[in-house]
C-alpha positions as CSV (number, residue, x, y, z in Angstrom):
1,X,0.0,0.0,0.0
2,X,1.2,3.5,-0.8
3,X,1.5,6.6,1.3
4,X,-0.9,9.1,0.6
5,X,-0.6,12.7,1.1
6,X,-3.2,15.3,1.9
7,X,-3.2,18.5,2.4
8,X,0.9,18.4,2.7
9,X,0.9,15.8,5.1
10,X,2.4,12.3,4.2
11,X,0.0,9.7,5.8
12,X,1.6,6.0,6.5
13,X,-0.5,2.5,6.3
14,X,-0.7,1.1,9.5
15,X,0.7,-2.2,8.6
16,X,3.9,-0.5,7.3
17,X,4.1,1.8,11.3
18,X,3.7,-2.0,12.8
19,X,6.6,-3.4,10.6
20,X,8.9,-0.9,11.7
21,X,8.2,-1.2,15.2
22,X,8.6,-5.0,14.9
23,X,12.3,-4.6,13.1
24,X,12.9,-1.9,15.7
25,X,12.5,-4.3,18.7
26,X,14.7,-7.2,17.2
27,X,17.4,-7.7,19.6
28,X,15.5,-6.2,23.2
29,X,15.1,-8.3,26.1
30,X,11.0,-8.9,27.1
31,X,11.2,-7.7,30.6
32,X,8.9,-7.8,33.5
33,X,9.9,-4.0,35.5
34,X,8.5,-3.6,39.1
35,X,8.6,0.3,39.9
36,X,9.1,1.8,43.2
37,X,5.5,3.6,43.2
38,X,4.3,2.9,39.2
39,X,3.4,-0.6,39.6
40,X,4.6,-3.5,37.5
41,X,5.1,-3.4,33.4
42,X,6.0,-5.8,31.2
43,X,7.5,-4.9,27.7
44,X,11.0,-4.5,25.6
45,X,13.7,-3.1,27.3
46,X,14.9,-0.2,25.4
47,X,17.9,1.4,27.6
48,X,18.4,1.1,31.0
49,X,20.4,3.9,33.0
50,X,20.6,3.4,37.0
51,X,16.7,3.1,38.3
52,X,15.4,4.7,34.7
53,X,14.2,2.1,32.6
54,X,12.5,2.8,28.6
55,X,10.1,0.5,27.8
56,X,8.6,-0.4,24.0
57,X,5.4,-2.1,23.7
58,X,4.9,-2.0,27.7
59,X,1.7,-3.0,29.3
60,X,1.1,-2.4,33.0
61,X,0.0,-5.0,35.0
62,X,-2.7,-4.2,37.2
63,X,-3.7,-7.5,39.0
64,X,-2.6,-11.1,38.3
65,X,-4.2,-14.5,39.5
66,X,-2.5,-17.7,39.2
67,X,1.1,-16.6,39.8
68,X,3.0,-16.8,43.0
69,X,5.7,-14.0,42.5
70,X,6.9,-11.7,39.6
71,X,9.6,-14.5,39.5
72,X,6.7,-17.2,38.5
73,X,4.8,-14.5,36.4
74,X,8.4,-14.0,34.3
75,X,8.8,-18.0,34.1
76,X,5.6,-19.4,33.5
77,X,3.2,-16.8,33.1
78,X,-0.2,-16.9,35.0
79,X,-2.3,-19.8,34.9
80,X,-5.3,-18.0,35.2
81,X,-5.7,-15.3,32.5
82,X,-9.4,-14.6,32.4
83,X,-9.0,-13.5,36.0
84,X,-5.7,-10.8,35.7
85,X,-6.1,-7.1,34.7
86,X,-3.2,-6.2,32.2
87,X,-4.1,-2.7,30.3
88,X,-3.7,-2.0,26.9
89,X,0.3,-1.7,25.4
90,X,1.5,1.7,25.1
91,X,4.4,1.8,22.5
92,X,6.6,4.1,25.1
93,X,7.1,4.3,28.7
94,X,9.3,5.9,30.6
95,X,9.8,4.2,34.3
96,X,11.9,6.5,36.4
97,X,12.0,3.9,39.9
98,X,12.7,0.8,39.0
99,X,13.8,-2.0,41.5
100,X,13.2,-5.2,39.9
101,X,14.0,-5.7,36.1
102,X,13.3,-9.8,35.5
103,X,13.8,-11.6,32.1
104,X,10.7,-13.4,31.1
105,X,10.9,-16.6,28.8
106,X,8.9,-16.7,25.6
107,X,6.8,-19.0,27.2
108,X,5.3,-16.6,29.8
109,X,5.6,-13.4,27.0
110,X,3.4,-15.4,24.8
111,X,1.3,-16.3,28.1
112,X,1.5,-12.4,28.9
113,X,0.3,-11.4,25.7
114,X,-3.0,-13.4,25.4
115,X,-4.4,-12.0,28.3
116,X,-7.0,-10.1,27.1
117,X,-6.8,-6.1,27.6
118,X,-8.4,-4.8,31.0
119,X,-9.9,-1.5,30.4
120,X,-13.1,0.2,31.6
């Protein structure tokens, strides 16, 4: 699909944004980030500089059932996903408190990412 322009502004397909960001995040870690006062996010690590952490395509993680510990949650994912609250991905987060940064295996990011989007 091409771009279009109107009125002198270049307009993108959607599909072609999406395969940028998926190129772009080749090579990040999935991480789960536990911040001192923000809560918990999960998403690609970006840059990491003392307690400030960038996040791509972060979620937060409101409420989870059917994981012990952030440790269990980053290893196996939760084992009952129709009962967590994980918002909606936001393409760029900014943490500024983090204490916990844990590596999460594809198994739980796949887990992570079929639970369906808490909103209200």
């Amino acid at each position: 699909m091409k771009n279009i322009t109107i009125d002198g502004v270049e307009y993108v397909p959607a599909s072609a944004i999406k395969g940028q960001t998926a190129k772009s995040l080749k090579g990040m870690k999935y991480v789960i980030v536990r911040t001192y006062s923000a809560g918990v996010f999960a998403g690609y690590l970006e840059k990491r500089n003392g307690m400030e952490v960038i996040l791509r395509d972060a979620r937060r993680l409101w409420s989870w059932t059917g994981a012990a510990s952030l440790s269990q949650l980053a290893v196996e994912g939760v084992n009952k996903p129709t009962e967590c609250k994980f918002a909606m991905e936001v393409d760029k987060i900014e943490l500024t408190q983090a204490i916990e940064i844990l590596e999460v295996t594809k198994a739980a990011q796949d887990n992570i990412a079929s639970v369906s989007i808490w909103k209200v």
